[in-house]
C-alpha positions in Angstrom: -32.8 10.0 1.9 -34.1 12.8 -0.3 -32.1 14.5 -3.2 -32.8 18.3 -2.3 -33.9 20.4 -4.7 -32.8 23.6 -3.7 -29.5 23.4 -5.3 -30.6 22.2 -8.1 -33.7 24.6 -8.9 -30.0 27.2 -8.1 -27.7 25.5 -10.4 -31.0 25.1 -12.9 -31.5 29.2 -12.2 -27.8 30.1 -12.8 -27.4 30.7 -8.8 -24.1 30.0 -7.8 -24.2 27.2 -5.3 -22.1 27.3 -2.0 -22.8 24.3 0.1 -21.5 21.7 3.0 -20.2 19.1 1.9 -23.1 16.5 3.4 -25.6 14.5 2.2 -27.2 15.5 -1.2 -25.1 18.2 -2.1 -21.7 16.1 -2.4 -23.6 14.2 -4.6 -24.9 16.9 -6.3 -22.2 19.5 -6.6 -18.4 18.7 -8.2 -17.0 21.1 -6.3 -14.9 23.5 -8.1 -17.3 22.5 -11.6 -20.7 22.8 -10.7 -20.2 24.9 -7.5 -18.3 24.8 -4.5 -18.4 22.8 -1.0 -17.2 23.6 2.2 -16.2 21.0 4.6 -19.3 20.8 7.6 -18.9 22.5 10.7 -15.8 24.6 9.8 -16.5 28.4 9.7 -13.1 28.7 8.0 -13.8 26.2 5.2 -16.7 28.1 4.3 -15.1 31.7 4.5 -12.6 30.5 2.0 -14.8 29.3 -0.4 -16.9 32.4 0.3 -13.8 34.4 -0.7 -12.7 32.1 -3.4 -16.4 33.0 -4.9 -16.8 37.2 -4.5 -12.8 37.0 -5.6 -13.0 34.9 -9.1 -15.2 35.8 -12.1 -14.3 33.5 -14.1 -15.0 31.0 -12.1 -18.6 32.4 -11.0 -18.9 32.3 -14.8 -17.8 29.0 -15.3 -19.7 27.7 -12.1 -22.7 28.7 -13.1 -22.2 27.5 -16.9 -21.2 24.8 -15.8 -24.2 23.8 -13.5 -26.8 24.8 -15.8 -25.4 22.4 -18.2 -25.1 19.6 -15.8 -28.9 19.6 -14.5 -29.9 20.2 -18.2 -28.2 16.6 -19.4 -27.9 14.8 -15.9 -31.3 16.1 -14.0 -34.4 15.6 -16.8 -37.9 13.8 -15.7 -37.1 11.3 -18.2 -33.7 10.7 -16.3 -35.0 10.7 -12.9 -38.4 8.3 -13.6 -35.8 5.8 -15.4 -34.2 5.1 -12.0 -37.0 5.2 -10.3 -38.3 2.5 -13.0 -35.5 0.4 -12.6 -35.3 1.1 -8.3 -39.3 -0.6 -8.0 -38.3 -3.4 -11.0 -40.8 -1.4 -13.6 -40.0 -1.3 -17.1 -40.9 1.6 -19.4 
């Protein structure tokens, strides 16, 4: 399992992110913080959001605030090598 990078180079961009809520991107996105999620397979899950999105300025605003923020503190090299340090027993 790979963390995808699409919604973060998004959330990084200040692109709102709208995504299912599998995999990577449930860990990635807290929905209604950092973006929204739709439940998988349902067309009507995702319309909602959809609208809840085009509908809501201030929460595009804060979404994408919001996001950029989060991969800023939570998403640095420095962050991500620690783990992988400390996932193969290296020390820095």
């Amino acid at each position: 399992m790979v963390t995808p990078f699409k919604p973060l180079e998004a959330m990084a961009a200040g692109v709102l992110v709208l995504a299912s809520d599998v995999g990577g991107h449930a860990e990635l996105i807290v929905d209604g913080e950092t973006g929204l999620l739709f439940k998988a397979e349902s067309r009507d899950s995702l319309v909602d959001q959809a609208v809840r999105l085009a509908s809501d300025g201030a929460l595009r605003a804060a979404l994408t605030a919001n996001a950029r923020q989060w991969v800023r503190e939570h998403r640095t090299w420095e962050r991500i090598v620690a783990v992988y340090l400390l996932a193969y027993g290296a020390h820095a």
